[in-house]
C-alpha positions, -999 to +999 in steps of 0.1 A: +729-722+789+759-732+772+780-764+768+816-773+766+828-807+753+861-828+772+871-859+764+841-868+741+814-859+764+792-831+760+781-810+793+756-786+800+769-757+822+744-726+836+748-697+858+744-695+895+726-679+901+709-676+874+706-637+861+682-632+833+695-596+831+728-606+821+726-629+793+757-618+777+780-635+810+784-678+804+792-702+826+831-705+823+853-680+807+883-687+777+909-693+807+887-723+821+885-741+784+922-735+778+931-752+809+908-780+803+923-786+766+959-787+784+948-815+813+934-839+785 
């Protein structure tokens, strides 16, 4: 599990599906976060 804040609120993002083999993978990549930050 991982989280990612925007615009004060905290959210909890998981896989789907979920993969116990690859725990190394997360639920939204640099690219997503950026573009978030620039739509605030």
């Amino acid at each position: 599990m991982s989280q990612a804040e925007l615009n004060g609120e905290l959210f909890t993002l998981e896989r789907f599906p979920p993969n116990a083999e690859e725990e190394a993978l997360q639920a939204w990549e640099a690219a997503d976060e950026y573009l978030l930050q620039q739509v605030k």
